[in-house]
C-alpha positions as CSV (number, residue, x, y, z in Angstrom):
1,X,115.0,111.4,34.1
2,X,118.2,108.8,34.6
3,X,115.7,106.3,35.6
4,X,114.0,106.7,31.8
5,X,117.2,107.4,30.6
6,X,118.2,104.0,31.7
7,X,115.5,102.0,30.9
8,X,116.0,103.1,26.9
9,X,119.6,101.8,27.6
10,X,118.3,98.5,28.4
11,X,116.1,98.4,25.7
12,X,118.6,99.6,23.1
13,X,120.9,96.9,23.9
14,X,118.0,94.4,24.1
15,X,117.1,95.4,20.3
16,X,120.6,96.0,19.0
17,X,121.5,92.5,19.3
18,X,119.6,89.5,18.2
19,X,122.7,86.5,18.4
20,X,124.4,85.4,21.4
21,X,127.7,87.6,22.1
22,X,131.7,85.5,23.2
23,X,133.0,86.7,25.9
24,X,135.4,83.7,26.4
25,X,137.6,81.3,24.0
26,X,135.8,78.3,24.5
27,X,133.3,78.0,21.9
28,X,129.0,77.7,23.3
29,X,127.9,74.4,21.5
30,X,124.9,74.8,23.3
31,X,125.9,71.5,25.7
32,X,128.9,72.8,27.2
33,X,127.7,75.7,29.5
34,X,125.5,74.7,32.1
35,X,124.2,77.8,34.6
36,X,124.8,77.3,38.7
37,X,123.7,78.9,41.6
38,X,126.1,80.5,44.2
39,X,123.1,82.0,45.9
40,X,122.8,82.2,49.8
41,X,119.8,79.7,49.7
42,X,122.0,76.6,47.5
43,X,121.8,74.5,50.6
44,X,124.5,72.6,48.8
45,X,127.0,75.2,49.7
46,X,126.5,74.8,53.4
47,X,129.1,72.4,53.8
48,X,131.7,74.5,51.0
49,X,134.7,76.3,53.0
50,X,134.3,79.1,50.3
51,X,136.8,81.4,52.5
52,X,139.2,79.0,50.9
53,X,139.6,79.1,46.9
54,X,141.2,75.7,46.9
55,X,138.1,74.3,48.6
56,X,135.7,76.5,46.2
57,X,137.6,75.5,43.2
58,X,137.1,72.0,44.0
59,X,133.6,72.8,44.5
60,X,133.2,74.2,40.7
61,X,135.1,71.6,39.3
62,X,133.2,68.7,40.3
63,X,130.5,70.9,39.2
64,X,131.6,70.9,35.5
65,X,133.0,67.1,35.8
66,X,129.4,65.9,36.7
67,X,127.5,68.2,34.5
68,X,130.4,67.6,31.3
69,X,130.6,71.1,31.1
70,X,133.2,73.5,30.3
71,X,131.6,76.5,31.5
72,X,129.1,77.1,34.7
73,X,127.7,80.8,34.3
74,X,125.1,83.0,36.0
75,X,124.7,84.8,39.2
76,X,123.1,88.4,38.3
77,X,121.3,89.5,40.6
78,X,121.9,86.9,43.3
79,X,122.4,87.5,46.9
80,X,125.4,85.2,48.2
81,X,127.2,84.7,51.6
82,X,130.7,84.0,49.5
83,X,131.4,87.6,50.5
84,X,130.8,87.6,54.0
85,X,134.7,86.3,54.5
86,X,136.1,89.9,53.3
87,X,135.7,92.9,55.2
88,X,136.1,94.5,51.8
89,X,132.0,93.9,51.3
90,X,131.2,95.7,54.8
91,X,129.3,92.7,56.7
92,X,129.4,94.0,59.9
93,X,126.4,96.0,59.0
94,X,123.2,94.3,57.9
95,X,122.0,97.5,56.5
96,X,124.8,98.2,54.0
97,X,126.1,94.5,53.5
98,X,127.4,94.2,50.0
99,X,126.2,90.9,48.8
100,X,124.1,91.1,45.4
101,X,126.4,90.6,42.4
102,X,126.2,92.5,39.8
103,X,127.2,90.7,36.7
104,X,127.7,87.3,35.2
105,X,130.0,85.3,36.3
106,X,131.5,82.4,34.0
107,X,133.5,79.9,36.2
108,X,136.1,78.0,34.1
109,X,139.6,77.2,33.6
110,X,142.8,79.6,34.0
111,X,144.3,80.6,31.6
112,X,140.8,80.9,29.2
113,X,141.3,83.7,26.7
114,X,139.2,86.7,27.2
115,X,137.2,88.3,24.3
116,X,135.9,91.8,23.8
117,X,132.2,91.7,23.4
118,X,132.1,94.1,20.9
119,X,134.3,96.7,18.9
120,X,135.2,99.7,21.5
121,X,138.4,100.8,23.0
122,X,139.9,100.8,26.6
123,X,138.9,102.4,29.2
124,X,140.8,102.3,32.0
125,X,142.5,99.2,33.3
126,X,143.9,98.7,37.4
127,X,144.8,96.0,39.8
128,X,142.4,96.2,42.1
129,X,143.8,94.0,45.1
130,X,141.7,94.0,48.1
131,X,140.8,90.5,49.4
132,X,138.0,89.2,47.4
133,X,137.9,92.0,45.0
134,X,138.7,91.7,41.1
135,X,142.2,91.4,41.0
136,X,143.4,92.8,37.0
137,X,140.5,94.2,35.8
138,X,139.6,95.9,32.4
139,X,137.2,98.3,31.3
140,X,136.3,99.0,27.8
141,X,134.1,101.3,26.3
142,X,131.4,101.0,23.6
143,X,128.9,103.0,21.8
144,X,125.5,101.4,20.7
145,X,122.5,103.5,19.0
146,X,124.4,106.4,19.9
147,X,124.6,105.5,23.4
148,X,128.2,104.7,25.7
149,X,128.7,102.2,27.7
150,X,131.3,100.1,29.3
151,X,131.9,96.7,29.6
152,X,133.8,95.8,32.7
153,X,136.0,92.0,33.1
154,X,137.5,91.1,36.1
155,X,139.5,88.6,37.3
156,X,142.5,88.0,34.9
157,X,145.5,87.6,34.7
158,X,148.2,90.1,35.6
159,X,150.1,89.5,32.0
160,X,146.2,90.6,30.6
161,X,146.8,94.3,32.0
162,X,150.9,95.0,31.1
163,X,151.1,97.1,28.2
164,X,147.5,98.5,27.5
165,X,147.2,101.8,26.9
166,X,143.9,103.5,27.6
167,X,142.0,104.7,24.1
168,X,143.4,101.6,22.4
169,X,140.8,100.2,19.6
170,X,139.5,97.0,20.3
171,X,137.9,95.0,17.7
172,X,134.7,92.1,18.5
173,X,136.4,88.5,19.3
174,X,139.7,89.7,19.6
175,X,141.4,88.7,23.1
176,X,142.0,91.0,25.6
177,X,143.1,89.0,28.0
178,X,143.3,85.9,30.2
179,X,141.8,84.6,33.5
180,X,143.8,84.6,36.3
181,X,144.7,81.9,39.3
182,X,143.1,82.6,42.6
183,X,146.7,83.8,43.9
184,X,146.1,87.0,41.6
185,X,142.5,87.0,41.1
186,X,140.8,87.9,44.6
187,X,140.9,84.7,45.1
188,X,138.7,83.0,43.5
189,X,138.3,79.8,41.7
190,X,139.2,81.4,38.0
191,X,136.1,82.8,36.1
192,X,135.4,86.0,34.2
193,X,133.0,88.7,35.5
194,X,131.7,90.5,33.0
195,X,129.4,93.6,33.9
196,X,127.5,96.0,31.7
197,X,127.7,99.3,33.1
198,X,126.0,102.5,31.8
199,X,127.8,105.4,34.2
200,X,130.9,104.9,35.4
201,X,130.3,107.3,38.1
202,X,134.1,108.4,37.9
203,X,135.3,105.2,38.2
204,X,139.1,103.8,36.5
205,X,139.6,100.4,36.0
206,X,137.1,99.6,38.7
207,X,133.3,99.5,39.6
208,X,131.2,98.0,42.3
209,X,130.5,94.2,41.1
210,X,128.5,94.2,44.2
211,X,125.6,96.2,46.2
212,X,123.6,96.2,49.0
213,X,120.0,95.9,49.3
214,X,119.5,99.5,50.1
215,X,121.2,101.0,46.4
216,X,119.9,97.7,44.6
217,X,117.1,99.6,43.0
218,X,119.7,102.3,41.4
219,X,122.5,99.4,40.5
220,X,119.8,97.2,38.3
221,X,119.4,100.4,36.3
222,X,122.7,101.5,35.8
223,X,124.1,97.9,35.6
224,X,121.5,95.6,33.5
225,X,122.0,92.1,32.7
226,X,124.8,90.8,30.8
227,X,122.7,88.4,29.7
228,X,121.4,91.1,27.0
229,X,124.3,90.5,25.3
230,X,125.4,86.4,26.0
231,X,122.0,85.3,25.3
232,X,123.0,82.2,27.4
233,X,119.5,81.6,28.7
């Protein structure tokens, strides 16, 4: 039944909205975002220290310079090695490795506003602070065709999370927030993840923006791609 259940969510969101969704202040001209791949088989990140955000920053910058981009996105879905330097993803077991993300990511500069997707309220909202994890992180909630849902951003800044209250409205466009430097962020290069997420399972101002292989099947379900909603390719 939650497998049907979810599947209808999907599909509802699919319908619901026809024209690409902001999630960020810089404006899509349709030139400016380019996509990248972080994946664990981009030989070109071989030779990238990404245990160091100064050296993976780099890395996305020249990125943008050479594609004249403001924004590189993607990375549902895609297995990567970046989290093999934080014992917060459990590599010391093949088995349960955490390495498929779970959103999208948009890499760009600090500072960026964050918009709400759509109208909603908040959630929950937390620091979450482990090595490589989101860093200030907000969750709002949303109801489409009748259904919830929750919209989860991570990475921002720690000014984006002082003075929320949870059950706050939150209008479309209006900006919730900010991305954060890699000293506050995880760090990370500064980027947004953004994650659709149908159960919280219990979860406050957190969720798992990464899985294993062996609870893929259940997270593709009750996570599905943002890319319902950005329409970005």
């Amino acid at each position: 039944m939650m497998s049907k259940n979810m599947n209808l969510f999907s599909e509802a969101l699919d319908t619901a909205f026809i024209k690409p969704i902001s999630v960020l202040g810089i404006p899509n001209t349709g030139k400016n975002y380019i996509s990248i791949d972080l994946s664990e088989t981009n030989e070109k990140l071989i030779d990238v220290d990404v245990s160091s955000s100064e050296k993976f920053s780099q890395y996305i910058e020249t990125y943008l310079r050479d594609h004249n981009s403001d924004v590189a996105y993607g990375g549902y879905l895609e297995s990567r090695n970046i989290y093999k330097r934080s014992t917060h993803f459990n590599q010391q077991n093949s088995d349960t490795e955490r390495n498929i993300h779970l959103g999208v990511d948009l890499w760009c500069p600090k500072g960026t506003k964050v918009l709400a997707a759509l109208d909603g309220e908040i959630h929950s909202f937390r620091n979450n602070t482990n090595y490589g994890d989101y860093g200030p992180t907000i969750i709002l909630k949303h109801v489409v065709q009748k259904m919830d849902f929750y919209a989860l951003y991570g990475h921002l800044s720690l000014e984006s999370i002082e003075g929320l209250k949870e059950g706050d409205k939150i209008k479309q466009g209006e900006c919730i927030g900010y991305l954060g430097a890699s000293q506050v962020n995880g760090d990370y290069p500064p980027h947004l993840h953004f994650q659709i997420i149908k159960d919280l399972q219990g979860f406050i101002g957190d969720y798992p923006g990464v899985c294993s292989k062996a609870d893929l099947e259940f997270y593709k379900t009750n996570c599905p791609d943002p890319n319902i909603l950005l329409k970005l390719f």
